[in-house]
N, C-alpha and C positions, 0 to 999 in steps of 0.2 A: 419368544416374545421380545421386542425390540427393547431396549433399555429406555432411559428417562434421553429426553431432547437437555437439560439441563446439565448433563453429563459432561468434564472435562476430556477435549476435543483438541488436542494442539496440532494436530498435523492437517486436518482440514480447516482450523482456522487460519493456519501460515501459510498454506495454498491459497486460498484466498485472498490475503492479504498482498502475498507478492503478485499475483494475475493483477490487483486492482492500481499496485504500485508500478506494474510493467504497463498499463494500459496508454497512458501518455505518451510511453515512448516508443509507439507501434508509427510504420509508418504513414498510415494516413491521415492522425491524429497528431505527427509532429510538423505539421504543417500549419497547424493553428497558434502553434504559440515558437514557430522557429520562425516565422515572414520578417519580411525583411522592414516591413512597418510596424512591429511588435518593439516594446520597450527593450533597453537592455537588460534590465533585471530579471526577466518575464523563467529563463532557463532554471536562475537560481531557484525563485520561487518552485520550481515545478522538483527541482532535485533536492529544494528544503522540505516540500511538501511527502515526498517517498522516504525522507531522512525520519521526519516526525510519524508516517505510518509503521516505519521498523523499529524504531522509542516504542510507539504506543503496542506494540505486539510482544516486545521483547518484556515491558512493564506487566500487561497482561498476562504473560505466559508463566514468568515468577512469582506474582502473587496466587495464580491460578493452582501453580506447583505447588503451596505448600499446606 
């Protein structure tokens, strides 16, 4: 019998997390926000945005732990 869905899961939820934080920086998709008529902040945002999903996982995975 499969276990509960509700069940702590840290290795497929950190797979996850980095696929979804690597997906910007594939190359088809960094063309959207690398042109050369994009803002200059446009980078940071995207590398602040990966910064705050690896906080929100690392938060998660400690309270998760204990």
């Amino acid at each position: 019998m499969p276990t509960s869905t509700t069940e702590y899961r840290p290795t497929e939820i950190t797979i996850i997390i980095v696929l979804i934080a690597l997906l910007p920086l594939l190359p088809p998709l960094l063309h959207l926000w690398t042109g050369s008529n994009s803002a200059w902040y446009t980078p940071y945002l995207v590398w602040f945005g990966i910064i705050m999903l690896s906080f929100g996982l690392q938060r998660y995975l400690r309270r998760s732990a204990r």
